[in-house]
Gaussian input, Z-matrix of N, CA and C with variables (Angstrom, degrees):
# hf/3-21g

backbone

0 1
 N
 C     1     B1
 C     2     B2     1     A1
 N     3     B3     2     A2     1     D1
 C     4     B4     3     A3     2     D2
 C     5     B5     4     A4     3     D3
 N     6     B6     5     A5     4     D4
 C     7     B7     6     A6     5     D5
 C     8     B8     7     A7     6     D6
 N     9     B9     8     A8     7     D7
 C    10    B10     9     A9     8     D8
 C    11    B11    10    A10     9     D9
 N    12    B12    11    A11    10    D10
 C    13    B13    12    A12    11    D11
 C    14    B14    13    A13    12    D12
 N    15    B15    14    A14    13    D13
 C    16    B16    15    A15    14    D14
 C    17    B17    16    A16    15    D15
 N    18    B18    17    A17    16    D16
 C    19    B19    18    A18    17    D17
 C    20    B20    19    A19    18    D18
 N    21    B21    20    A20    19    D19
 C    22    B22    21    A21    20    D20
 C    23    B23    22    A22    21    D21
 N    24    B24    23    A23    22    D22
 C    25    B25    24    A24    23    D23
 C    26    B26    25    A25    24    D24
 N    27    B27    26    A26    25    D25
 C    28    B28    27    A27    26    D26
 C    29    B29    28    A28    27    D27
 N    30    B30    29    A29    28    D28
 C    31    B31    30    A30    29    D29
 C    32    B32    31    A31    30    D30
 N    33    B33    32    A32    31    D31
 C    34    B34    33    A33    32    D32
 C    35    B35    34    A34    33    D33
 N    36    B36    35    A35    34    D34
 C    37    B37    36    A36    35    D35
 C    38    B38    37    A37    36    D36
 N    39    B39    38    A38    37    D37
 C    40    B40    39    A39    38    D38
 C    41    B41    40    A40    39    D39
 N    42    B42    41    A41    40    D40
 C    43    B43    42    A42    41    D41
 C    44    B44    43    A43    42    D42
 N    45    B45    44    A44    43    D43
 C    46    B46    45    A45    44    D44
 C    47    B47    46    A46    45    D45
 N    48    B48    47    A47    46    D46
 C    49    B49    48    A48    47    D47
 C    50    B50    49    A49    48    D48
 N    51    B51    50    A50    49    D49
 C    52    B52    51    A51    50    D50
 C    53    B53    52    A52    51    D51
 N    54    B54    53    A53    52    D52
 C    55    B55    54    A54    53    D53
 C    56    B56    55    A55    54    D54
 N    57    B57    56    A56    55    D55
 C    58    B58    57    A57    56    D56
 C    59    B59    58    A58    57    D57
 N    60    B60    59    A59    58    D58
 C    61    B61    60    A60    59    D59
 C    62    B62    61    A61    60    D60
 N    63    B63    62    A62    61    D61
 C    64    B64    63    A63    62    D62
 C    65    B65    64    A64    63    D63
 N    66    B66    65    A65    64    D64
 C    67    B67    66    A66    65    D65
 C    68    B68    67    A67    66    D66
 N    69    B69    68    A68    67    D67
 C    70    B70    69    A69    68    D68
 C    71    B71    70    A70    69    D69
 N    72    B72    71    A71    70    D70
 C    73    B73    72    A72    71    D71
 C    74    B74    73    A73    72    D72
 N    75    B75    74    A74    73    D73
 C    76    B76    75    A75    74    D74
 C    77    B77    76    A76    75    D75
 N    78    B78    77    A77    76    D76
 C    79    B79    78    A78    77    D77
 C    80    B80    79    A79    78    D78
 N    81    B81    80    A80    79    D79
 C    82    B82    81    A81    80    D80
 C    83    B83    82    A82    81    D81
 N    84    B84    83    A83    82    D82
 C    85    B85    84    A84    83    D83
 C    86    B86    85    A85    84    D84
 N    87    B87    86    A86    85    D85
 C    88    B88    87    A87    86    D86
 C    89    B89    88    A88    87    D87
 N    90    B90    89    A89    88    D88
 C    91    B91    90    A90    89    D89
 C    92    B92    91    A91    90    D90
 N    93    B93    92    A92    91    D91
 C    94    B94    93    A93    92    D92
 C    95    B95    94    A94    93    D93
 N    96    B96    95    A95    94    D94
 C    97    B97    96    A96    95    D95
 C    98    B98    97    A97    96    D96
 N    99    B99    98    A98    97    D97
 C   100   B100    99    A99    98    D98
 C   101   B101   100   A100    99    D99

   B1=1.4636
   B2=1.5301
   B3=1.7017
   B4=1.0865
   B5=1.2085
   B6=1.3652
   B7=1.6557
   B8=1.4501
   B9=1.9309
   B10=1.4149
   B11=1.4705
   B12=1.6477
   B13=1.8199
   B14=1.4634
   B15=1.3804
   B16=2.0494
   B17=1.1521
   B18=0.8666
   B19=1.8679
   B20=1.2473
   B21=1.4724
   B22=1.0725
   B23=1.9409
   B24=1.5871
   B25=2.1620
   B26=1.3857
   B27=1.3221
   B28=1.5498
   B29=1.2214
   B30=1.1531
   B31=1.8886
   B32=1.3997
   B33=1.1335
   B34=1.5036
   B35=1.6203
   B36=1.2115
   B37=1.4737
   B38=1.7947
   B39=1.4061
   B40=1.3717
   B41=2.0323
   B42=1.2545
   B43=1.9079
   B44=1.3967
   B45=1.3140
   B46=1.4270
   B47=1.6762
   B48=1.5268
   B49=1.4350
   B50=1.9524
   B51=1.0597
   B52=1.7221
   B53=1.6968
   B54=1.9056
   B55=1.6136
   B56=1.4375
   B57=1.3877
   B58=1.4276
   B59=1.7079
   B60=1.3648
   B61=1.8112
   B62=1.3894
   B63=1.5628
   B64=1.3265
   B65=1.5598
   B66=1.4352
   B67=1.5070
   B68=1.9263
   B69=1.0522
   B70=1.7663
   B71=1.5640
   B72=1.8785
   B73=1.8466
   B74=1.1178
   B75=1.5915
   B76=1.5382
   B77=1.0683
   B78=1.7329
   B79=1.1808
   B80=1.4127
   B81=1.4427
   B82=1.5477
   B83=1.6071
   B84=1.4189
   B85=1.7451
   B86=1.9831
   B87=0.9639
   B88=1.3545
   B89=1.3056
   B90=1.5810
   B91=1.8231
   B92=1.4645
   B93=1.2330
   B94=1.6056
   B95=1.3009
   B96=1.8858
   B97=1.2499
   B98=1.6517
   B99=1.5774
   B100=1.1693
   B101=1.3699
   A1=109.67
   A2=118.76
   A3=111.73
   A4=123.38
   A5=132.56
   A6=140.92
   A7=108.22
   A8=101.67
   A9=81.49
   A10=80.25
   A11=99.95
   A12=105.42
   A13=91.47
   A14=110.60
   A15=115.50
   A16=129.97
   A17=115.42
   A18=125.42
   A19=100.14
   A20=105.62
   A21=111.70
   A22=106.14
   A23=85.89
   A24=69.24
   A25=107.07
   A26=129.79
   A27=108.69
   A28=124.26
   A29=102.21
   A30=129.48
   A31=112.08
   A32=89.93
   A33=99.15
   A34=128.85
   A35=102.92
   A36=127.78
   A37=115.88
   A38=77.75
   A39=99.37
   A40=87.58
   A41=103.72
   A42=88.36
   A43=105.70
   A44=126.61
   A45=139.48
   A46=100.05
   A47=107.46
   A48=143.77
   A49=97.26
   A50=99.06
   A51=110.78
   A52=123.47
   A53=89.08
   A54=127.20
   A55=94.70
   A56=119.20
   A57=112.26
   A58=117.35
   A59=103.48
   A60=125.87
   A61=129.94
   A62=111.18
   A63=108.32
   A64=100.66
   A65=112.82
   A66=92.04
   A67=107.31
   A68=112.88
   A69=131.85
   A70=95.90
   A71=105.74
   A72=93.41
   A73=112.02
   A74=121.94
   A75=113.81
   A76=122.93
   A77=99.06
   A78=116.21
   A79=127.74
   A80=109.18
   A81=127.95
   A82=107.49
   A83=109.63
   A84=117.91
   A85=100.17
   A86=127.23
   A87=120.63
   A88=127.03
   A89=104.45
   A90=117.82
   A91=95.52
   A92=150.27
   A93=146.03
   A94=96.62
   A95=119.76
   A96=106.67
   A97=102.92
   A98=103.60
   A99=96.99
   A100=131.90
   D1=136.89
   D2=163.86
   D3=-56.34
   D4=150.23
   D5=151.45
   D6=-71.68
   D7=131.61
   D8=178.44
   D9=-147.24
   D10=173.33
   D11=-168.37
   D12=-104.39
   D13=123.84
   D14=142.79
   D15=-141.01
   D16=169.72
   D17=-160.59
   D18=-62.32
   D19=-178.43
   D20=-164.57
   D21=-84.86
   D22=-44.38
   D23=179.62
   D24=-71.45
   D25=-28.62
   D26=157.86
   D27=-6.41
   D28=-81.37
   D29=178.15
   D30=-33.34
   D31=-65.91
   D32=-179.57
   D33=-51.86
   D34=-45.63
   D35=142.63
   D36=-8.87
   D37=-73.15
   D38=-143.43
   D39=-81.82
   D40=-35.86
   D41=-177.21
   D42=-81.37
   D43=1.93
   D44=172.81
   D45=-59.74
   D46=-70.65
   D47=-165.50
   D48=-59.89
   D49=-30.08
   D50=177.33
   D51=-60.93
   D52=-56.65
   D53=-177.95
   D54=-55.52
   D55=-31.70
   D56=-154.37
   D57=-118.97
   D58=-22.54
   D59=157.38
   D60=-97.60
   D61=-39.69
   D62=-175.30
   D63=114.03
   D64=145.52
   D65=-179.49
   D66=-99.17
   D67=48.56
   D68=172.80
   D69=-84.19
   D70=-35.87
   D71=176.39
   D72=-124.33
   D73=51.31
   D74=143.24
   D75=-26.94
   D76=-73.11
   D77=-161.65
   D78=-29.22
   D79=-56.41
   D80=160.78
   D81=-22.16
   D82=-79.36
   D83=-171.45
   D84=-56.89
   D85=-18.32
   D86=169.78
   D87=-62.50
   D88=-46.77
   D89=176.26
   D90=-66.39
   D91=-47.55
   D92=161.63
   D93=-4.63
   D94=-69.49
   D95=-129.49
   D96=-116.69
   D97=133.73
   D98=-166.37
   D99=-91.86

């Protein structure tokens, strides 16, 4: 996986989206962001 830089509510966001999917669908919330 690339490394990539985002803010902080990004993050938050995104381990929210984790807690609640699994991280099998990051990937998904990644193509979102451009």
């Amino acid at each position: 996986m690339i490394p990539v830089t985002i803010s902080e509510e990004a993050m938050e966001f995104i381990n929210e989206k984790i807690n609640e999917t699994g991280s099998k669908d990051l990937i998904v919330f990644f193509e979102g962001f451009g």
